[in-house]
C-alpha positions as CSV (number, residue, x, y, z in Angstrom):
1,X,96.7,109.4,95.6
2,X,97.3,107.5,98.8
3,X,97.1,109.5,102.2
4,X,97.2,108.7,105.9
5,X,94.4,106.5,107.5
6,X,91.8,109.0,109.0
7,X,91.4,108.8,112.5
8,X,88.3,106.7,112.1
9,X,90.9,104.0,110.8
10,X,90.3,102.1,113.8
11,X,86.3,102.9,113.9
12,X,84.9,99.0,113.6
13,X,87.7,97.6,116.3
14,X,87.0,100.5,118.4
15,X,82.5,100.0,118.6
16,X,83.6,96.0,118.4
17,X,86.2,96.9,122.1
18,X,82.1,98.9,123.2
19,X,80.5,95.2,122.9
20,X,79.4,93.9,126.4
21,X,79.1,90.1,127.6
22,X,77.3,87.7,125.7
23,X,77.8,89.3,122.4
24,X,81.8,90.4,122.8
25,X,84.6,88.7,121.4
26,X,87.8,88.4,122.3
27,X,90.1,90.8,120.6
28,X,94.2,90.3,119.9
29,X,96.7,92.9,119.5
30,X,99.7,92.5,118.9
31,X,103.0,94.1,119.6
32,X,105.7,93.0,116.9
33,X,109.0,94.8,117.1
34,X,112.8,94.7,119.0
35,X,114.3,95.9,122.2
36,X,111.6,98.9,122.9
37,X,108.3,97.1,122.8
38,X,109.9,93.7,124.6
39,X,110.8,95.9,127.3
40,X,114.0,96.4,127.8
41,X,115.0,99.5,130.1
42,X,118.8,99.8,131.0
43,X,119.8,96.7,129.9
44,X,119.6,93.5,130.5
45,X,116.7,94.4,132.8
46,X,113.4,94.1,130.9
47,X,110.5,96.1,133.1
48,X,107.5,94.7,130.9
49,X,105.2,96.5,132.9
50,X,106.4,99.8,132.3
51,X,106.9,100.0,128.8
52,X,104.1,100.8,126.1
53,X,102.4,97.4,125.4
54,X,101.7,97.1,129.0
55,X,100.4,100.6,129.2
56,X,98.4,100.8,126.2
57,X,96.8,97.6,127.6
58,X,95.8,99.2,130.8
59,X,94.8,102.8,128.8
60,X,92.2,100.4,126.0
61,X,90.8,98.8,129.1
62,X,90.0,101.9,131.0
63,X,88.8,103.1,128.2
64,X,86.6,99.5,126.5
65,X,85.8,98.3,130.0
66,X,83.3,95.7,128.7
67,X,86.4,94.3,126.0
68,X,87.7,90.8,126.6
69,X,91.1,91.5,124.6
70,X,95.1,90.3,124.8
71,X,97.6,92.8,123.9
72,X,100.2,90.5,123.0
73,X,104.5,91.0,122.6
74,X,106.4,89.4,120.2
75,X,109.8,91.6,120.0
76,X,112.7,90.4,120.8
77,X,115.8,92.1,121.8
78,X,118.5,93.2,118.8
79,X,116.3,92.4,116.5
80,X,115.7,93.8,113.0
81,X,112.7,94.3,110.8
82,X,114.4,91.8,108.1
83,X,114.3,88.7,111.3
84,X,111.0,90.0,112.1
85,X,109.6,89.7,108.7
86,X,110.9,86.4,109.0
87,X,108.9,85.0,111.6
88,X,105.9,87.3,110.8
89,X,103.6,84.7,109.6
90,X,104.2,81.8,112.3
91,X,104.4,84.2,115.9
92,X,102.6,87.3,114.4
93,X,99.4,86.3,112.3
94,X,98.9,83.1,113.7
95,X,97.3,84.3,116.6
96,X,95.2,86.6,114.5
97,X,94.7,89.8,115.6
98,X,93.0,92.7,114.1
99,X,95.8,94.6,114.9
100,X,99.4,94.8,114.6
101,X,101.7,98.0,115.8
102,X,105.1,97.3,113.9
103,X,108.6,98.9,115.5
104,X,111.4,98.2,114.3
105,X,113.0,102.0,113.2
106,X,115.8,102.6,116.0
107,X,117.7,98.5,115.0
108,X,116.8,99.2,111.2
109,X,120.2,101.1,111.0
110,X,121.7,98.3,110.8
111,X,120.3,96.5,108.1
112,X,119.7,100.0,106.0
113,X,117.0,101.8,104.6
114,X,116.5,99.8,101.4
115,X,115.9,96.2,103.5
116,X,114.2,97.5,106.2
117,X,111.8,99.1,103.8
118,X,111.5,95.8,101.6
119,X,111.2,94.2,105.1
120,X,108.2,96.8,106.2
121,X,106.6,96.3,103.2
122,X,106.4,91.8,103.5
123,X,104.7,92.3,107.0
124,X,102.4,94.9,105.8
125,X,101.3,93.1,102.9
126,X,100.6,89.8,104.6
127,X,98.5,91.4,107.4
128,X,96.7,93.4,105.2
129,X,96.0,90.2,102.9
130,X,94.9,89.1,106.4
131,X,92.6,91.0,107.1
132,X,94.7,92.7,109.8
133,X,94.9,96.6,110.7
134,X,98.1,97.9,111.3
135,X,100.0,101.2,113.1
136,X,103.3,101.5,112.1
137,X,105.7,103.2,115.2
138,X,108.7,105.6,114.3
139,X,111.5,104.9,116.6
140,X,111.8,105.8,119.7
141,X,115.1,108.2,119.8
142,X,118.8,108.3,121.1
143,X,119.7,110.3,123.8
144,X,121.7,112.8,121.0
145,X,118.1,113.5,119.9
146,X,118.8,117.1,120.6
147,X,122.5,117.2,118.6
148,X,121.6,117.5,114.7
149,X,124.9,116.7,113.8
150,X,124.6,113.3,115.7
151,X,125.2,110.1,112.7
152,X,123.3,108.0,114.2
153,X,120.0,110.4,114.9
154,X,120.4,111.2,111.6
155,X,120.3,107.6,110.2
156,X,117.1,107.4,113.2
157,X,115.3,110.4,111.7
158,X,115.8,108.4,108.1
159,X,113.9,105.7,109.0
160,X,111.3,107.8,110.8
161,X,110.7,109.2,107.3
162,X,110.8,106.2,105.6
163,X,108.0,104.8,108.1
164,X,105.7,107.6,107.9
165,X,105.9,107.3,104.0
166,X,104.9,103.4,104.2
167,X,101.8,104.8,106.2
168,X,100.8,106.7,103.8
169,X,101.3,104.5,101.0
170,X,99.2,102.0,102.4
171,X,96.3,104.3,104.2
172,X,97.3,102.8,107.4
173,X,97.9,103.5,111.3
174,X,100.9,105.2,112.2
175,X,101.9,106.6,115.9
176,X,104.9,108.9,115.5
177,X,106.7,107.8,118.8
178,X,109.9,110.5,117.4
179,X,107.6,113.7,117.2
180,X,106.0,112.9,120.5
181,X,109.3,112.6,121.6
182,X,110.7,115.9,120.0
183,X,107.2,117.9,120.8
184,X,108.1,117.1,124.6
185,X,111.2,118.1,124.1
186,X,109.9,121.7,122.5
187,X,108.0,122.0,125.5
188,X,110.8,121.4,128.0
189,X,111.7,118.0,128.7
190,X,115.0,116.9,128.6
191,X,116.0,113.9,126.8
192,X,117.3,112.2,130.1
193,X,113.9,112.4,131.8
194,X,112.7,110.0,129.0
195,X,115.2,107.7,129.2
196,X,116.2,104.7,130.8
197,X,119.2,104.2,128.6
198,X,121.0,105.6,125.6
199,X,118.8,103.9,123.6
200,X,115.8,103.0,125.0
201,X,113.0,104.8,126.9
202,X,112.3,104.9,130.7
203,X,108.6,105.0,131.7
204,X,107.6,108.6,130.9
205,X,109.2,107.8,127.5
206,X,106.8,104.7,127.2
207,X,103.8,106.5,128.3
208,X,104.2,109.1,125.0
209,X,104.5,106.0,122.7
210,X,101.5,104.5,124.1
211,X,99.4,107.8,124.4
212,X,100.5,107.6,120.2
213,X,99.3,104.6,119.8
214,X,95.8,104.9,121.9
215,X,94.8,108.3,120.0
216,X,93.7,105.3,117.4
217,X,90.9,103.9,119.7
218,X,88.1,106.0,119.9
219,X,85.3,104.9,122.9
């Protein structure tokens, strides 16, 4: 039966980011998703270097100071997982990283759970049949996180589920960015602290997605 990717998932990238100069290689990672990742705060303003790509990059380096490695964006705005799939092959694995974080949860309510699981599953596939690691992301929240009667937190909680169950049917990566969100919540934050925007989240809000994402990388 399948089950989540231990968290020595990432244990060969992780000793390969502990290789020092001659014998290290440069290492992509790669960022693949809409609004959240690409940056946007209260739109149209697009802080790059506040959001979780940026940060993870500056957390893996303090933590691999020897690594030569790119984290690299390639979300776009308003975009869901069914365009992204779409371009997957031709801005995604032809730089060729060994890993890809995928978030596309929080737009996928548009397109519904049935194509953006169909969607999930085409970019999973083809980087696994790459050679590729991957951590899926569950969205990022709304700021009605905290009302349960809320339709549209209810279609985001959804496709939170439907992301976590992808992980574990492929054994693969996943950084919960909605529980890290609802455990700060449980111990006292208020939504609006961890936003920038109704939708998207300010830099405190970024920081829990790219502590998520970093528990992965083991020095």
């Amino acid at each position: 039966m399948p089950v989540v990717a231990s968290g020595n998932y990432l244990a060969t990238l992780s000793a390969d980011l502990r290789v020092h100069w001659p014998e290290n290689r440069l290492v992509h990672i790669v960022c693949h998703g809409h609004s959240v990742p690409a940056g946007y705060f209260a739109t149209p303003l697009v802080d790059s270097f506040n959001a979780y790509p940026h940060l993870l990059h500056r957390l893996l380096k303090h933590r691999f100071p020897y690594a030569v490695m790119n984290v690299i964006v390639t979300a776009i705005g308003g975009e869901t997982s069914v365009a992204g799939a779409e371009r997957f092959a031709a801005d995604v694995l032809a730089v060729h990283p060994r890993v890809v974080m995928i978030d596309y949860g929080l737009n996928d309510r548009g397109v519904g759970l049935r194509a953006a699981e169909a969607a999930w599953r085409a970019m999973i596939e083809q980087s696994l049949a790459a050679d590729c690691q991957l951590i899926l992301l569950t969205p990022t929240p709304l700021s009605t996180l905290c009302d349960p009667d809320d339709p549209q937190m209810l279609l985001v909680r959804k496709h939170a589920e439907q992301i976590r169950r992808l992980a574990i049917d492929y054994s693969i990566g996943l950084a919960d960015s909605l529980g890290a969100f609802e455990q700060a919540i449980a111990g006292g934050q208020h939504i609006t602290n961890l936003l920038s925007w109704d939708n998207h989240p300010n830099r405190k809000g970024h920081e829990l997605v790219a502590n998520e994402i970093a528990r992965w990388f083991h020095a």
